[in-house]
Structures are given as structure tokens and as C-alpha cells.
C-alpha beads as a LAMMPS data file, in Angstrom:
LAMMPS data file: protein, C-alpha beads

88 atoms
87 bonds

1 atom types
1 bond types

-500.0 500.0 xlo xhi
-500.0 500.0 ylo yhi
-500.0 500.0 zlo zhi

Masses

1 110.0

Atoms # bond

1 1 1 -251.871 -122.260 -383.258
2 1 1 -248.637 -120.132 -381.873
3 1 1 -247.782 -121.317 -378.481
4 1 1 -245.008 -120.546 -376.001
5 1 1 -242.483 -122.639 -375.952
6 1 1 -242.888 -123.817 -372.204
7 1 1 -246.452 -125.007 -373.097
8 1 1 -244.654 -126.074 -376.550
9 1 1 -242.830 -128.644 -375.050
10 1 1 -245.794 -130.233 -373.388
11 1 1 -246.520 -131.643 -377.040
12 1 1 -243.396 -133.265 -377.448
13 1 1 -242.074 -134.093 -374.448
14 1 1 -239.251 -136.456 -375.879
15 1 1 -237.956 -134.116 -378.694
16 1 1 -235.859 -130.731 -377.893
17 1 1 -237.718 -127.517 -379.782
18 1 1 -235.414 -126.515 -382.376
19 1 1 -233.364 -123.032 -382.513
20 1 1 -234.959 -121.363 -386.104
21 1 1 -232.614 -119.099 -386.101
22 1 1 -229.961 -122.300 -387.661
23 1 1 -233.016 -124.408 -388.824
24 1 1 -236.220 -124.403 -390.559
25 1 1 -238.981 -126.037 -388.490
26 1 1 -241.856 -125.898 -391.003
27 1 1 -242.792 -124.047 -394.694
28 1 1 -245.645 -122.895 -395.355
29 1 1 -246.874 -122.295 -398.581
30 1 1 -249.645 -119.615 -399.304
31 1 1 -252.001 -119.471 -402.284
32 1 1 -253.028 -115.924 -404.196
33 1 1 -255.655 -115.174 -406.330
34 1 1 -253.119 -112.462 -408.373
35 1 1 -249.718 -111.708 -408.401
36 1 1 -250.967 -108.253 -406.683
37 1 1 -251.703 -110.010 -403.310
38 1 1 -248.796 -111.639 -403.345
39 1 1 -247.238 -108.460 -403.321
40 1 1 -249.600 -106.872 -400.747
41 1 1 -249.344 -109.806 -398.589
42 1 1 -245.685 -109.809 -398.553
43 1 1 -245.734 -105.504 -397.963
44 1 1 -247.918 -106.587 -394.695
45 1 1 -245.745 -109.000 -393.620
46 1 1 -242.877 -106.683 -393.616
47 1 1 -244.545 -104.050 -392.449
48 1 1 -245.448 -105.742 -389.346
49 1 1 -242.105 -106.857 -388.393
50 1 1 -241.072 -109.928 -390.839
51 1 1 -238.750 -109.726 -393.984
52 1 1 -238.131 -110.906 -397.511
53 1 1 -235.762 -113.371 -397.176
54 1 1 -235.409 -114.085 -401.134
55 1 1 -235.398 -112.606 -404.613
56 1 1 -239.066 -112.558 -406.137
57 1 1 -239.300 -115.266 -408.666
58 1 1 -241.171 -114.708 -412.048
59 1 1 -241.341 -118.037 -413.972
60 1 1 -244.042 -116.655 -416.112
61 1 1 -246.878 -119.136 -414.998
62 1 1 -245.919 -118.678 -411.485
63 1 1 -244.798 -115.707 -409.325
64 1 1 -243.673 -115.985 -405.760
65 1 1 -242.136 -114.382 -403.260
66 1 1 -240.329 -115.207 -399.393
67 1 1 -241.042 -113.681 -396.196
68 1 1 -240.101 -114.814 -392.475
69 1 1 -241.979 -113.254 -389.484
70 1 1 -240.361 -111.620 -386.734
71 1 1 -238.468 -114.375 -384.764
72 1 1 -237.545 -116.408 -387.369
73 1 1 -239.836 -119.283 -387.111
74 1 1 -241.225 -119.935 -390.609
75 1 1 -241.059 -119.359 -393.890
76 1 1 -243.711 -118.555 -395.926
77 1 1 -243.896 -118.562 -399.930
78 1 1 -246.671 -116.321 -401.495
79 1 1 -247.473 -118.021 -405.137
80 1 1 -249.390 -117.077 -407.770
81 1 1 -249.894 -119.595 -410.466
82 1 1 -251.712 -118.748 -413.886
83 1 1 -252.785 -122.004 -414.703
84 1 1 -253.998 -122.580 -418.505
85 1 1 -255.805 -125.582 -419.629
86 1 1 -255.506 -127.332 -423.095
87 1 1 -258.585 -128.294 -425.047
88 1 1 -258.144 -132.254 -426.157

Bonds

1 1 1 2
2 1 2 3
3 1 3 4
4 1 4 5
5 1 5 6
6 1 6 7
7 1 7 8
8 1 8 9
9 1 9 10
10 1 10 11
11 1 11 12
12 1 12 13
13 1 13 14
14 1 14 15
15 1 15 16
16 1 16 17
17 1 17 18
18 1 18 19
19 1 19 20
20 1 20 21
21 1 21 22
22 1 22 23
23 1 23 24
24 1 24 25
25 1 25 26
26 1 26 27
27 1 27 28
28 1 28 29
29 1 29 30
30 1 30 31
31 1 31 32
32 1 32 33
33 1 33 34
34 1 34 35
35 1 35 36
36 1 36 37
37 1 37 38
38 1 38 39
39 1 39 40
40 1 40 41
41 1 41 42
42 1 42 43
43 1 43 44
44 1 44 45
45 1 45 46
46 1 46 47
47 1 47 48
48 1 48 49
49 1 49 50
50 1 50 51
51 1 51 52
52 1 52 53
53 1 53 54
54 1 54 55
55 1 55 56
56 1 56 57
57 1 57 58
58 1 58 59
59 1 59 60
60 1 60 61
61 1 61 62
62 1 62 63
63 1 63 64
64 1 64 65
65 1 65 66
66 1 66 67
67 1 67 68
68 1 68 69
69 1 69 70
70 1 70 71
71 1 71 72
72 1 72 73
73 1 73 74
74 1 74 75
75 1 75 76
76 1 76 77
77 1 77 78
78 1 78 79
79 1 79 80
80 1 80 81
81 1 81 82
82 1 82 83
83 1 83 84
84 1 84 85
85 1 85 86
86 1 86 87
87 1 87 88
């Protein structure tokens, strides 16, 4: 739920709402089903205002990449993990 910060505050009325701009507030992490939506999720998050904060990562069994929306307020990581299993 995105709220505005006056109605914000009526959650937690003894704590002071943070400035994202100097701090990170919350991360949220994203599953894909491919490393192509990762990719297309992160072109529509740019495109609608946000940007790529970091370098895409490639480990090989995982692949993610970094966006934050438009006023700073989160974080997201888009990862795709290939996940193998081993026969016992």
C-alpha cells in the first residue's frame, strides 16, 4: 500500500518517517521466471520514471539486477535463479 506521508504518520505516530533520499527504508526482492523478465521488468521500471541503481550481476545460477522508483523510496532486486537439483 503507497500512502502519503501525512496519513503515513498516522501509523507510527512515535517514529519520524525517514528521508530515502540518505536511507533505505525497505528492499524488496522480486522473483522471475527467466533472466528475460528480469530484464523487461527492469526496462519498465525505467521507463516509467525509476533507474538502475547497480551493475547487473551474472553469478551463473543467479542473475539480478537494481532499480529504484521515482522518489527514491525502495529498492528493488529482480533475480533469476536457475536452480539444479542433485539425484542422491
Amino acid at each position: 500500500m503507497l500512502l502519503v506521508e501525512k496519513f503515513f504518520k498516522n501509523f507510527i505516530p512515535t517514529k519520524n518517517i525517514c528521508d530515502t533520499k540518505k536511507n533505505t527504508e525497505v528492499l524488496v526482492a522480486l522473483s522471475a521466471q527467466s533472466r528475460k523478465e528480469v530484464d523487461e521488468m527492469i526496462d519498465k521500471a525505467t521507463a516509467a520514471g525509476g533507474s538502475e541503481y547497480r551493475n547487473a550481476e551474472d553469478h551463473g545460477w543467479m542473475y539480478g539486477r537494481s532499480f529504484e522508483d521515482m522518489m527514491a523510496t525502495s529498492g528493488d532486486f529482480l533475480q533469476w535463479m536457475r536452480v539444479k537439483c542433485r539425484k542422491k
